[in-house]
N, CA, C and O atoms as a GROMACS GRO file, in nm:
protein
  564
    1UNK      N    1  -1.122   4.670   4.267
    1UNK     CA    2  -1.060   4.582   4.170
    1UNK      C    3  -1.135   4.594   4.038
    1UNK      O    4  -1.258   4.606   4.041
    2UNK      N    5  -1.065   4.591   3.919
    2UNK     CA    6  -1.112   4.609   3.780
    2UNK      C    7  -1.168   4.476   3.709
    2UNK      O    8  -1.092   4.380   3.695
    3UNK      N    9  -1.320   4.470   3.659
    3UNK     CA   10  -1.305   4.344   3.596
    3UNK      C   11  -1.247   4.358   3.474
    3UNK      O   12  -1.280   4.460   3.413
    4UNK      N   13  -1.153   4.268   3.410
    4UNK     CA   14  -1.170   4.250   3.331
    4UNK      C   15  -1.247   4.144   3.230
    4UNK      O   16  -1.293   4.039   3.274
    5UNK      N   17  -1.254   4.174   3.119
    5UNK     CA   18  -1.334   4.072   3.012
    5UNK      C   19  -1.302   4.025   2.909
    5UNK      O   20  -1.288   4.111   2.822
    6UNK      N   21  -1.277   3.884   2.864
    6UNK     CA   22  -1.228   3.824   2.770
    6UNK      C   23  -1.346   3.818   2.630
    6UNK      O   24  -1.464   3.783   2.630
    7UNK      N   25  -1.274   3.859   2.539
    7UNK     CA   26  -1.367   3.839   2.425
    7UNK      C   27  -1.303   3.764   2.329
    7UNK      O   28  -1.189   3.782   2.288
    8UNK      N   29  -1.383   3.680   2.294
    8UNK     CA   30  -1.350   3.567   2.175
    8UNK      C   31  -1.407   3.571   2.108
    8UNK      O   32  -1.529   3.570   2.126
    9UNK      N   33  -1.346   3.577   1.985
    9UNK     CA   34  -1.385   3.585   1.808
    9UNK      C   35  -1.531   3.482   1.783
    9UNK      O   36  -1.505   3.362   1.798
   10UNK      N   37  -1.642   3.505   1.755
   10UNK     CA   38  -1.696   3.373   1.724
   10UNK      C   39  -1.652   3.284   1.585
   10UNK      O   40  -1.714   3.189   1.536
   11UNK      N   41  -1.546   3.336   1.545
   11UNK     CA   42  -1.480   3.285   1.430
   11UNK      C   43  -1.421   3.158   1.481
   11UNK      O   44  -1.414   3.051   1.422
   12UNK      N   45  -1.368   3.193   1.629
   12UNK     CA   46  -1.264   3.105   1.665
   12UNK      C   47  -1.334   2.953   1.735
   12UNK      O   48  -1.292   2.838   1.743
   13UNK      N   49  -1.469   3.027   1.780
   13UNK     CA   50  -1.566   2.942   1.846
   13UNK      C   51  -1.587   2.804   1.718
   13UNK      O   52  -1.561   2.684   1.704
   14UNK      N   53  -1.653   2.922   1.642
   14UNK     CA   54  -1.701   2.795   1.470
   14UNK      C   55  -1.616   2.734   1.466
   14UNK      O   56  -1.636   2.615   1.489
   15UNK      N   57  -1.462   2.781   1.430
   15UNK     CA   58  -1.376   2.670   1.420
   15UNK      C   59  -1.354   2.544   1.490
   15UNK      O   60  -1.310   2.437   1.448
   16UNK      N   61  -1.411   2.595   1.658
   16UNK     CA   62  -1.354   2.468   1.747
   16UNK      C   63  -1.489   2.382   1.693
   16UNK      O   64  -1.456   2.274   1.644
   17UNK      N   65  -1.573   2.397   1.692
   17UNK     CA   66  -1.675   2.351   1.680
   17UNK      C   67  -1.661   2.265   1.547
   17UNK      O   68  -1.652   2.144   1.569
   18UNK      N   69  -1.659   2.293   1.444
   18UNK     CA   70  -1.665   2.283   1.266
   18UNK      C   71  -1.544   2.166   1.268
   18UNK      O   72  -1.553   2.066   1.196
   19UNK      N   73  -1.424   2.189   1.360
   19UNK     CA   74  -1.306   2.104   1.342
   19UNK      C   75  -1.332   1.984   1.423
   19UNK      O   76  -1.279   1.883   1.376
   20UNK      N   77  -1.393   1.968   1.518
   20UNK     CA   78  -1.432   1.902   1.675
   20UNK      C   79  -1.512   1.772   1.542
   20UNK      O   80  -1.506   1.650   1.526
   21UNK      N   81  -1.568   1.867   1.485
   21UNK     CA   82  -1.727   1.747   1.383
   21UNK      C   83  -1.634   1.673   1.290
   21UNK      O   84  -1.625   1.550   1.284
   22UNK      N   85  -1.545   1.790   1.196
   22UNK     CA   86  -1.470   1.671   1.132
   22UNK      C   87  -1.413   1.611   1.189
   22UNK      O   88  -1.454   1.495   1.184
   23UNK      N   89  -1.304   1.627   1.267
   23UNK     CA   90  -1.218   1.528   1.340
   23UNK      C   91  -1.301   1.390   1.377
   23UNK      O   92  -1.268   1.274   1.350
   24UNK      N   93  -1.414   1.435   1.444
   24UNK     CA   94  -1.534   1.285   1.449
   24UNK      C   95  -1.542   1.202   1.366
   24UNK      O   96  -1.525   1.080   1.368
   25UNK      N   97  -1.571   1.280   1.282
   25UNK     CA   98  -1.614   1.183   1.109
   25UNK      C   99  -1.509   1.150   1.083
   25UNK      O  100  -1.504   1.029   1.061
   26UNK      N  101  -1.376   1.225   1.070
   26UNK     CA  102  -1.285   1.151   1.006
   26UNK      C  103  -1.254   1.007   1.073
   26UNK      O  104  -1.276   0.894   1.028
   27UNK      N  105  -1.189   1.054   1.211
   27UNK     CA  106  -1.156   0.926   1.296
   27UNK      C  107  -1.279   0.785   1.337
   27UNK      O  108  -1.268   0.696   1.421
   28UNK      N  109  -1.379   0.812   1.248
   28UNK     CA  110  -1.510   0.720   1.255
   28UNK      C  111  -1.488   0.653   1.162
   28UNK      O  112  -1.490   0.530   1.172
   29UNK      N  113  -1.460   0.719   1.041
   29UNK     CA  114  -1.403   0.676   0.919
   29UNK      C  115  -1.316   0.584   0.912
   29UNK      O  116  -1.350   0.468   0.890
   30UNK      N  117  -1.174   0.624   0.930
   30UNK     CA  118  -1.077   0.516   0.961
   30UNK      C  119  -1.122   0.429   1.070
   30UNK      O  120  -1.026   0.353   1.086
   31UNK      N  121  -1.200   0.402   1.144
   31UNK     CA  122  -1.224   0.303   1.229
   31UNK      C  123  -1.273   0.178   1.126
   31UNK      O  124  -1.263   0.057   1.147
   32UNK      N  125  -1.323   0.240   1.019
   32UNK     CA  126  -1.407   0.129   0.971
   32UNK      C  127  -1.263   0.010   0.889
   32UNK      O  128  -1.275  -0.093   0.824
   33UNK      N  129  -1.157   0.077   0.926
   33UNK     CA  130  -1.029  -0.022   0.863
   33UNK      C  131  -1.029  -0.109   0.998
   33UNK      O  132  -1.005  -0.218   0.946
   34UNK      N  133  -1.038  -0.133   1.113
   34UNK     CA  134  -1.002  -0.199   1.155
   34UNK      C  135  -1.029  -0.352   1.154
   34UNK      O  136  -1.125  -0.391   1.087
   35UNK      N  137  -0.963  -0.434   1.214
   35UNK     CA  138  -0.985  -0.563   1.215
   35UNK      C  139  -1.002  -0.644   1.389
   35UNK      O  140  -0.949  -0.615   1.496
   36UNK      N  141  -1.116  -0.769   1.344
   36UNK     CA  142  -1.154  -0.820   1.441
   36UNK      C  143  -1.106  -0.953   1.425
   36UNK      O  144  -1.119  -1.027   1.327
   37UNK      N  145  -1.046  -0.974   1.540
   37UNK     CA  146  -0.961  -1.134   1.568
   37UNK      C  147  -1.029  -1.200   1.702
   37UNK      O  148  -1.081  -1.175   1.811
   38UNK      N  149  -0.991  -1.296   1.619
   38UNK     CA  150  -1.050  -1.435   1.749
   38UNK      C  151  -0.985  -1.537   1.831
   38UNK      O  152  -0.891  -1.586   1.768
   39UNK      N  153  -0.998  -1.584   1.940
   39UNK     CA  154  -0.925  -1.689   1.956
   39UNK      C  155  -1.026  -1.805   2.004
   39UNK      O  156  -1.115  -1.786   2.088
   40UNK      N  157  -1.003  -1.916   1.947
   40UNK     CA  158  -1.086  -2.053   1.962
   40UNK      C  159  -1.081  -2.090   2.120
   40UNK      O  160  -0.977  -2.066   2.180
   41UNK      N  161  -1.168  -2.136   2.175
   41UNK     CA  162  -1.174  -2.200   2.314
   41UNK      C  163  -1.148  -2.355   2.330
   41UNK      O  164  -1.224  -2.451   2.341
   42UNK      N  165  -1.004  -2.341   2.326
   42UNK     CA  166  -1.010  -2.483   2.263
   42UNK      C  167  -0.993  -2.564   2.404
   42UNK      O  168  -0.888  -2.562   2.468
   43UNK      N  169  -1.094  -2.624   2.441
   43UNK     CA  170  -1.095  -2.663   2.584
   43UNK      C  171  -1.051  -2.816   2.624
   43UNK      O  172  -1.022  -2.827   2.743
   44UNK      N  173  -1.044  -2.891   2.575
   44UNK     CA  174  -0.909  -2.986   2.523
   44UNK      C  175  -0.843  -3.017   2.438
   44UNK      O  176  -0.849  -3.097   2.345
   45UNK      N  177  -0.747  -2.920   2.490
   45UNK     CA  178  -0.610  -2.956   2.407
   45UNK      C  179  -0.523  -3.064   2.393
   45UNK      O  180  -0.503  -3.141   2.487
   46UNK      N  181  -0.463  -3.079   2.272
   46UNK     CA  182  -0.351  -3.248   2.286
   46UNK      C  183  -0.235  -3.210   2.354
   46UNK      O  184  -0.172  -3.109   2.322
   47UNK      N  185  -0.190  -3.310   2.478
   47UNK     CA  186  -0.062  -3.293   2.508
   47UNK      C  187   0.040  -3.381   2.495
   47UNK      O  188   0.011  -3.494   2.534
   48UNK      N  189   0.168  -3.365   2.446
   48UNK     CA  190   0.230  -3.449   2.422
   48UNK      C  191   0.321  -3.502   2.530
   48UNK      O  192   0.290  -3.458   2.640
   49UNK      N  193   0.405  -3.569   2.530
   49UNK     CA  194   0.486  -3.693   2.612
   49UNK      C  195   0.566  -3.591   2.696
   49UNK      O  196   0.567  -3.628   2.813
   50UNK      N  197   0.638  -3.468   2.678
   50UNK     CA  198   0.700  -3.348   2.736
   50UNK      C  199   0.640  -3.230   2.800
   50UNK      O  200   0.685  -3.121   2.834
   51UNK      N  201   0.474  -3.309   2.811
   51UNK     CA  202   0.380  -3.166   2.875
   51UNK      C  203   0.346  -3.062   2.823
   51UNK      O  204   0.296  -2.967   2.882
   52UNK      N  205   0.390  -3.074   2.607
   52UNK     CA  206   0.340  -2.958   2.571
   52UNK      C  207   0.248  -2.995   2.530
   52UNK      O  208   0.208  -3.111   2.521
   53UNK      N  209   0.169  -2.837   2.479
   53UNK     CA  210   0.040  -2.830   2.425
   53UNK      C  211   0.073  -2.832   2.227
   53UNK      O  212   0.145  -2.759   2.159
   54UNK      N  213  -0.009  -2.936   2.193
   54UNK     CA  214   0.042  -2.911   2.107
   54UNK      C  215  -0.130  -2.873   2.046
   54UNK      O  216  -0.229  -2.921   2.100
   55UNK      N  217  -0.136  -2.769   1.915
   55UNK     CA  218  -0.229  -2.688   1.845
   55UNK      C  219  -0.204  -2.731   1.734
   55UNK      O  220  -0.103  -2.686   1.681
   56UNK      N  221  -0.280  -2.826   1.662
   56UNK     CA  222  -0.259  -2.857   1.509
   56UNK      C  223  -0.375  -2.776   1.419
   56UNK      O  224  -0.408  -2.815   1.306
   57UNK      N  225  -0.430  -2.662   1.484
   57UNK     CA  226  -0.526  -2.548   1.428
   57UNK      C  227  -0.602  -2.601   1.381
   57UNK      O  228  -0.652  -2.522   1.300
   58UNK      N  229  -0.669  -2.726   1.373
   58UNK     CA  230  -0.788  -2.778   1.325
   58UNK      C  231  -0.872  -2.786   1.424
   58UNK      O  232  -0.838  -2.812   1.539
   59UNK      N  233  -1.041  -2.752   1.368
   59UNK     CA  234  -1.163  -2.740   1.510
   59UNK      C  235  -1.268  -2.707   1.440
   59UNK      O  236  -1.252  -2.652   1.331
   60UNK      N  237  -1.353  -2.726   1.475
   60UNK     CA  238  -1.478  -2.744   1.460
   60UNK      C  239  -1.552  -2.612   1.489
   60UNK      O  240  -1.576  -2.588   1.608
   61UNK      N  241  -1.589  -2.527   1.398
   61UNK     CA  242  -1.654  -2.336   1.385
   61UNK      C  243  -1.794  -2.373   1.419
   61UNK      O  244  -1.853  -2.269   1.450
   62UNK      N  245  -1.868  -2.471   1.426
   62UNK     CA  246  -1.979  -2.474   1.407
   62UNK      C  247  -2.023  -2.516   1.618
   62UNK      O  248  -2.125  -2.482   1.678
   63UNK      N  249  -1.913  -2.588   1.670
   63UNK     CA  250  -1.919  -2.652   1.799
   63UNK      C  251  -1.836  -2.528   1.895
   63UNK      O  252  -1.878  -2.491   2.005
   64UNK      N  253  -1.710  -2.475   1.830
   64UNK     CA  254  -1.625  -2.456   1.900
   64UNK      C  255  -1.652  -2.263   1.945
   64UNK      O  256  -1.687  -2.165   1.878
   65UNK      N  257  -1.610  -2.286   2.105
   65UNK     CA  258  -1.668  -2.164   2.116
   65UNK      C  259  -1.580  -2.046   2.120
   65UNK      O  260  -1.461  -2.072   2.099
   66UNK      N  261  -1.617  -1.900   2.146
   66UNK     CA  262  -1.451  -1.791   2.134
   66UNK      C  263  -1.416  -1.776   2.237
   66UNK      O  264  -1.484  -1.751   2.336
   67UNK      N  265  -1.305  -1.790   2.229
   67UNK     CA  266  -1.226  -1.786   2.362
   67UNK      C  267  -1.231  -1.646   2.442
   67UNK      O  268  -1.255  -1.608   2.556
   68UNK      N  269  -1.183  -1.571   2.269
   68UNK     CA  270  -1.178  -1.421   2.342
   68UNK      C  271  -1.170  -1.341   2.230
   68UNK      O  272  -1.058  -1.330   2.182
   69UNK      N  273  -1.265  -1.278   2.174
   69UNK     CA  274  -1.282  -1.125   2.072
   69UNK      C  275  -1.205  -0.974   2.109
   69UNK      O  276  -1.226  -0.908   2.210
   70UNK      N  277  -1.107  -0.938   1.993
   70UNK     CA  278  -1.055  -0.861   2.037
   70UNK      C  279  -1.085  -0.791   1.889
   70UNK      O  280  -1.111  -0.854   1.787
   71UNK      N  281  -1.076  -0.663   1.898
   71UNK     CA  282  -1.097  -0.523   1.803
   71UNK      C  283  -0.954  -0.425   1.769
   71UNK      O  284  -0.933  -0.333   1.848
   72UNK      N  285  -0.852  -0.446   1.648
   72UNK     CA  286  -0.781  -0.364   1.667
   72UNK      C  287  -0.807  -0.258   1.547
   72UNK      O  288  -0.867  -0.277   1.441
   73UNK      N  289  -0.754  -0.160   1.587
   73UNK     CA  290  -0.797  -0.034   1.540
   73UNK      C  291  -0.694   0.000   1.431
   73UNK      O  292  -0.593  -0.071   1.434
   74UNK      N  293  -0.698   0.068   1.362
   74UNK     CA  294  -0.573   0.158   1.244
   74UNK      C  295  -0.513   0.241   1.331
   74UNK      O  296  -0.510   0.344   1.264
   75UNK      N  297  -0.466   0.266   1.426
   75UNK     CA  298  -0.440   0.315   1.536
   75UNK      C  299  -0.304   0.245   1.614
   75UNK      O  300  -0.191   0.276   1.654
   76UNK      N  301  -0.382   0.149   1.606
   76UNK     CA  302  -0.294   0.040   1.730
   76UNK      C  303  -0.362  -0.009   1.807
   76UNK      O  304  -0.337  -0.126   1.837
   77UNK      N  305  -0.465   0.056   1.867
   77UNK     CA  306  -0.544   0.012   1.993
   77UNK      C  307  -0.598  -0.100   2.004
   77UNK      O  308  -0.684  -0.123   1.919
   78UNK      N  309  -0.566  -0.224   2.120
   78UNK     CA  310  -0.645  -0.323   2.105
   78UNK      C  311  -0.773  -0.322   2.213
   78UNK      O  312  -0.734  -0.294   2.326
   79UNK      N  313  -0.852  -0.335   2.207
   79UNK     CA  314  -1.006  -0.359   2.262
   79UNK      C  315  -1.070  -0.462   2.251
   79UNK      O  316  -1.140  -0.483   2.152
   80UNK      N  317  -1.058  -0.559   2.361
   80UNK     CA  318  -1.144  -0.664   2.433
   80UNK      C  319  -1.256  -0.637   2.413
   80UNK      O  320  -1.309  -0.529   2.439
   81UNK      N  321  -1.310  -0.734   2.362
   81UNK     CA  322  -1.457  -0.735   2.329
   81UNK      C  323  -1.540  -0.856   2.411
   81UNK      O  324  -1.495  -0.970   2.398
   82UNK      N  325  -1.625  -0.841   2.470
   82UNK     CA  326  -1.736  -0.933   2.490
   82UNK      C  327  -1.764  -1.097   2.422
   82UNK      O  328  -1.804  -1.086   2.306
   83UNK      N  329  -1.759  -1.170   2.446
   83UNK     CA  330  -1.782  -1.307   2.350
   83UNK      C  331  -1.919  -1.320   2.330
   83UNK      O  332  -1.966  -1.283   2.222
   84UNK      N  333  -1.990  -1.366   2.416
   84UNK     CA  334  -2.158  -1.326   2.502
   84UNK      C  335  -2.154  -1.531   2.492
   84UNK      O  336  -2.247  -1.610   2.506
   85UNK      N  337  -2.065  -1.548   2.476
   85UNK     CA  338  -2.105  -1.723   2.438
   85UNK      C  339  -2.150  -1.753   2.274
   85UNK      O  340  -2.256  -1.804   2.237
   86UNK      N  341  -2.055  -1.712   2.200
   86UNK     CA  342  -2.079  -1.684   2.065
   86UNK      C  343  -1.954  -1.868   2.031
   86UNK      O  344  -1.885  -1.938   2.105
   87UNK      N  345  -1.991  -1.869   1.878
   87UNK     CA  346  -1.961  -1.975   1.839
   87UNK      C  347  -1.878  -1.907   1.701
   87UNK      O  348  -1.910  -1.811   1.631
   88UNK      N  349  -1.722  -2.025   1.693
   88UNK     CA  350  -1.638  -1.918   1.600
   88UNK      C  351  -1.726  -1.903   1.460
   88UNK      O  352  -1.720  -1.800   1.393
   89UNK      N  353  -1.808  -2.014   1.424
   89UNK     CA  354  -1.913  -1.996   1.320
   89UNK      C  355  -2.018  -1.807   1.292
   89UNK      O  356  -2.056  -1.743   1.194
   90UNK      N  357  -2.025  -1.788   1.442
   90UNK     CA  358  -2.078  -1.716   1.403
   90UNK      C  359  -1.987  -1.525   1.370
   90UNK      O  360  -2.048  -1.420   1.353
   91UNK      N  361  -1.859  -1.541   1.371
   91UNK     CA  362  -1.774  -1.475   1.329
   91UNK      C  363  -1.729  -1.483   1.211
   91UNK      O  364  -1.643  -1.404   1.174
   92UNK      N  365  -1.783  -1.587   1.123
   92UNK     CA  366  -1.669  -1.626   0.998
   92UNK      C  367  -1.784  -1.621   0.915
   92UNK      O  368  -1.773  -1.518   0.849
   93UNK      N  369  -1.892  -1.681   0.884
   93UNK     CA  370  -2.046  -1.671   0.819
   93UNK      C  371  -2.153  -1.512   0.896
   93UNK      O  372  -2.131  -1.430   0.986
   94UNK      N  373  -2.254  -1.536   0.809
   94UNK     CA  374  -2.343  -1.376   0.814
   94UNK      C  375  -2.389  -1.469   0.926
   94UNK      O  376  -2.401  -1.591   0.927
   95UNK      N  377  -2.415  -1.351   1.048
   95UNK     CA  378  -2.453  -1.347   1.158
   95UNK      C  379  -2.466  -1.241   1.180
   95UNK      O  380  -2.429  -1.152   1.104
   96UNK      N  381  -2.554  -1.211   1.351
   96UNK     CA  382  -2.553  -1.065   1.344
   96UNK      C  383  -2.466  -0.988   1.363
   96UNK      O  384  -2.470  -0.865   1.358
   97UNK      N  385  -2.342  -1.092   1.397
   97UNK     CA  386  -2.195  -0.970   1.424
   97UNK      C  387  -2.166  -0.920   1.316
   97UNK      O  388  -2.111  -0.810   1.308
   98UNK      N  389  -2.199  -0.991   1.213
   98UNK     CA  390  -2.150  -0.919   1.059
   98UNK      C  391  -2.216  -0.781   1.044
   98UNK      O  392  -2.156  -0.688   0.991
   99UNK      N  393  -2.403  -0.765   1.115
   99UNK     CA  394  -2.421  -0.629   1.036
   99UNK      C  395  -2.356  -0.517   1.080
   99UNK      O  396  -2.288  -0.511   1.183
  100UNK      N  397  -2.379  -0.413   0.990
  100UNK     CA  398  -2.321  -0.290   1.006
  100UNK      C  399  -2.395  -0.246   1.156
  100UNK      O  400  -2.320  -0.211   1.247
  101UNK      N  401  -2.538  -0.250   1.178
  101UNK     CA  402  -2.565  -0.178   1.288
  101UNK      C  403  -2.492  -0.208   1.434
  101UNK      O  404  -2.470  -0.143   1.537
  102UNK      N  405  -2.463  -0.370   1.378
  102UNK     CA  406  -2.337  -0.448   1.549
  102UNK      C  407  -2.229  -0.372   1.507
  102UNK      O  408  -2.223  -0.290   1.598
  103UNK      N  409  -2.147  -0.348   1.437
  103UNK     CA  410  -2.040  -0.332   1.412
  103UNK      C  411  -2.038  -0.152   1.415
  103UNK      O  412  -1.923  -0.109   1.432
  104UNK      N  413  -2.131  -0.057   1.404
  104UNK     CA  414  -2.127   0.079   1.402
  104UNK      C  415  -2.087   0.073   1.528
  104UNK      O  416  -1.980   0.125   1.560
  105UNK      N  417  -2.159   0.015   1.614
  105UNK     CA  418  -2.148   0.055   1.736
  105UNK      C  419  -2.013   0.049   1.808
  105UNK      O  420  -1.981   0.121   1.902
  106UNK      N  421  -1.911  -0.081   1.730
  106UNK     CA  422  -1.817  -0.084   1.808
  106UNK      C  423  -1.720   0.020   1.728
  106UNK      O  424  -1.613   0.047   1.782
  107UNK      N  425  -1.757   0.089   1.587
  107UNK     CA  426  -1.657   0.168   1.573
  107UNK      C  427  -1.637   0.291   1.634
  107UNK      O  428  -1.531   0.344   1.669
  108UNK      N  429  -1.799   0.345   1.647
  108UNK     CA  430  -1.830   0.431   1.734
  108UNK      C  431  -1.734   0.431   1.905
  108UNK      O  432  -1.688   0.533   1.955
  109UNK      N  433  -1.726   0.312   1.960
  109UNK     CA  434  -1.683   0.278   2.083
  109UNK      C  435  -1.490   0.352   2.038
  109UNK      O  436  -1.406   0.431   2.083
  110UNK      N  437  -1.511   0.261   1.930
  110UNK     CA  438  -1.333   0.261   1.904
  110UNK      C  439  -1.264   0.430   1.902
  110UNK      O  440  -1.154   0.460   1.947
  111UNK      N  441  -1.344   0.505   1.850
  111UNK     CA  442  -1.284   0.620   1.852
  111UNK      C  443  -1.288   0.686   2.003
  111UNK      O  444  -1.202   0.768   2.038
  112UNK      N  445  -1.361   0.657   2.062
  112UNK     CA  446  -1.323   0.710   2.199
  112UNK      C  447  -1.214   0.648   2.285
  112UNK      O  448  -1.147   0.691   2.379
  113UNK      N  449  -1.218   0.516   2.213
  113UNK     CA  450  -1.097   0.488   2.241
  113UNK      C  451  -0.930   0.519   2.210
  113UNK      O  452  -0.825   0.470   2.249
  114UNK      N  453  -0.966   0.621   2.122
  114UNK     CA  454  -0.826   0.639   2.057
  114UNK      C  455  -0.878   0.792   2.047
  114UNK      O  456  -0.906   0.829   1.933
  115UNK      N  457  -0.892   0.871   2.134
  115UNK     CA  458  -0.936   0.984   2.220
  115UNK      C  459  -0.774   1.054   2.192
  115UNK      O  460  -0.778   1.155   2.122
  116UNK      N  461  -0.661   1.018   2.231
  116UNK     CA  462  -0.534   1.087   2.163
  116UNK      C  463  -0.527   1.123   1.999
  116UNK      O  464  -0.455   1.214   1.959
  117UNK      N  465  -0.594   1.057   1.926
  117UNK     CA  466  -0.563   1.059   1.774
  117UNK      C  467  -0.716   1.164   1.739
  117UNK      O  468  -0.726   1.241   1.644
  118UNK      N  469  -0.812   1.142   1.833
  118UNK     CA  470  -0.924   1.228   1.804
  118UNK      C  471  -0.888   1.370   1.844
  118UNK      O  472  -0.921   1.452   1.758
  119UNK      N  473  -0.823   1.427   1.962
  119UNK     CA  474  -0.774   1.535   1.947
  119UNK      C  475  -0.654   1.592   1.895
  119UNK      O  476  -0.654   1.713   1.878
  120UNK      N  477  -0.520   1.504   1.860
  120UNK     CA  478  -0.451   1.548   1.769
  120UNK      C  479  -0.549   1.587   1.627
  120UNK      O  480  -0.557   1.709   1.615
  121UNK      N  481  -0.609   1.527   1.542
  121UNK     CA  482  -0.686   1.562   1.457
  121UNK      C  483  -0.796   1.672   1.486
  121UNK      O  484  -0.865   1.718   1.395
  122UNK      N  485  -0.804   1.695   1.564
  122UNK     CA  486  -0.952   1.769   1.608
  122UNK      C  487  -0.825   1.920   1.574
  122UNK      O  488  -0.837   2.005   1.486
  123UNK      N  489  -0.730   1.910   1.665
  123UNK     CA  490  -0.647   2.060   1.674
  123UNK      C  491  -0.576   2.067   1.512
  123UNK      O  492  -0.534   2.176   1.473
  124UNK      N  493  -0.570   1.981   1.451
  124UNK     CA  494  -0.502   2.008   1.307
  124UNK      C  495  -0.594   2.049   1.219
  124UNK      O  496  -0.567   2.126   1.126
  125UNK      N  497  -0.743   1.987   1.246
  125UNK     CA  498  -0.846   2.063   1.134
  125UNK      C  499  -0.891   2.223   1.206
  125UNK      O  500  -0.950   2.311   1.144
  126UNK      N  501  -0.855   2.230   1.326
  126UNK     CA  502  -0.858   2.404   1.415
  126UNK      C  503  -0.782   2.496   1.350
  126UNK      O  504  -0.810   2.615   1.332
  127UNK      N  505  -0.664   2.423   1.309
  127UNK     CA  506  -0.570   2.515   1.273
  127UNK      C  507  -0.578   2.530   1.118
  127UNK      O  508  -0.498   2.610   1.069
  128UNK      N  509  -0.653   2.473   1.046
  128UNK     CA  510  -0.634   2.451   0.938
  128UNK      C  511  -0.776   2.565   0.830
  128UNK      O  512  -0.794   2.618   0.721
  129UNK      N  513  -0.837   2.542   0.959
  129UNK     CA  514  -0.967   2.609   0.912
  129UNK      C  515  -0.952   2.742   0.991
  129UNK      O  516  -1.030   2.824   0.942
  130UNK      N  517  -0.888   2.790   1.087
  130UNK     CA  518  -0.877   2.963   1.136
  130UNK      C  519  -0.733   2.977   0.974
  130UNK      O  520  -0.739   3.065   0.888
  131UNK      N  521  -0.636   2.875   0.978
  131UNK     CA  522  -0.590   2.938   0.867
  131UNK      C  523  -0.672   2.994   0.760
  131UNK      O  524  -0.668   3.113   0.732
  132UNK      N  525  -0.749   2.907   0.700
  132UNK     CA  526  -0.801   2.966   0.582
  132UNK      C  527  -0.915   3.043   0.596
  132UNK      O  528  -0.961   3.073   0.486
  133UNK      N  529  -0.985   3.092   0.699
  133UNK     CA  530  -1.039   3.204   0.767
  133UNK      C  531  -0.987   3.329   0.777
  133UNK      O  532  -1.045   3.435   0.757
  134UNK      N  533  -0.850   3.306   0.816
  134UNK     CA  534  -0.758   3.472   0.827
  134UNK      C  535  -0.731   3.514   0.697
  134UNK      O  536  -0.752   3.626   0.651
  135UNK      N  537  -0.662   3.372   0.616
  135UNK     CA  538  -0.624   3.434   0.476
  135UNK      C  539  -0.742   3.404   0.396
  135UNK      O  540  -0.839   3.339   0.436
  136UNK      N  541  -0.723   3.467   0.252
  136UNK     CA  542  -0.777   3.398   0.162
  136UNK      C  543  -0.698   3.335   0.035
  136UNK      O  544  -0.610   3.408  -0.011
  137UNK      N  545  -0.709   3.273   0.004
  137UNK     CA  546  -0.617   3.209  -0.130
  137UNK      C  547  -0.722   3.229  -0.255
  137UNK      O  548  -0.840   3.199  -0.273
  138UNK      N  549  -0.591   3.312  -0.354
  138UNK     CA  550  -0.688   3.326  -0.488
  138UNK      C  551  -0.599   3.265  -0.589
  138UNK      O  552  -0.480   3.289  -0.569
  139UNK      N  553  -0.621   3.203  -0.676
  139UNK     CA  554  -0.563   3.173  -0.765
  139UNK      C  555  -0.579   3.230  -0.874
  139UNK      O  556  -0.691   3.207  -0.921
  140UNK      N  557  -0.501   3.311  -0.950
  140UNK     CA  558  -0.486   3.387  -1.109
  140UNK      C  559  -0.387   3.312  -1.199
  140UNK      O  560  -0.286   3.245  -1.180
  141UNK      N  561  -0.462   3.355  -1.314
  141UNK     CA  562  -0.376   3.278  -1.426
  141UNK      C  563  -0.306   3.367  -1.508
  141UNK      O  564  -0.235   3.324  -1.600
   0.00000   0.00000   0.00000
């Protein structure tokens, strides 16, 4: 039996590679659009004479705790987040959820979460960069 042997361009290699990094950065990038929502733990609620709940959105940020932290992405993606026993105060004023180093981390998280939009992008900067590898573009006046 004959071996055969596949040979690949290291042109084509750099590219996966070179496109793989931007695609990272880019989709790290747009993470930083996303937005973080809250919901209050509002652990007695008013009920009225018909058994509903009624929510007149007034509460106390400084007492009242989060019900439930969620992360949505420029994407779409929503991501449940951790509360840890946090107070809505400390979502709305500087706390440490505000710094960048809490918050890298969850953008960092977010793009693996949106792992479809990281390789659609990953294969469009592949193709984009063996394009302008094969050709060259000159411009004359």
């Amino acid at each position: 039996m004959e071996k055969k042997t596949i040979n690949i361009n290291h042109n084509v290699l750099d590219s996966i590679i070179l496109g793989f990094t931007f695609a990272l950065l880019t989709v790290f990038i747009i993470e930083h659009f996303s937005t973080f929502s809250y919901i209050p733990n509002l652990s007695n609620p008013v009920i009225d004479y018909g058994h509903k709940i009624i929510l007149n959105g007034e509460y106390d940020t400084r007492t009242t705790p989060v019900g439930a932290l969620y992360q949505i992405t420029p994407f779409g993606t929503r991501i449940d987040l951790p509360t840890n026993g946090m107070m809505c105060s400390e979502l709305l004023y500087d706390s440490d959820f505000k710094r960048y180093s809490n918050k890298g981390v969850l953008y960092l998280k977010a793009v693996f979460s949106d792992y479809k939009f990281l390789i659609l992008i990953w294969i469009i900067y592949i193709c984009i960069i063996l394009l302008f590898k094969r050709y060259r573009l000159k411009l004359s006046a």
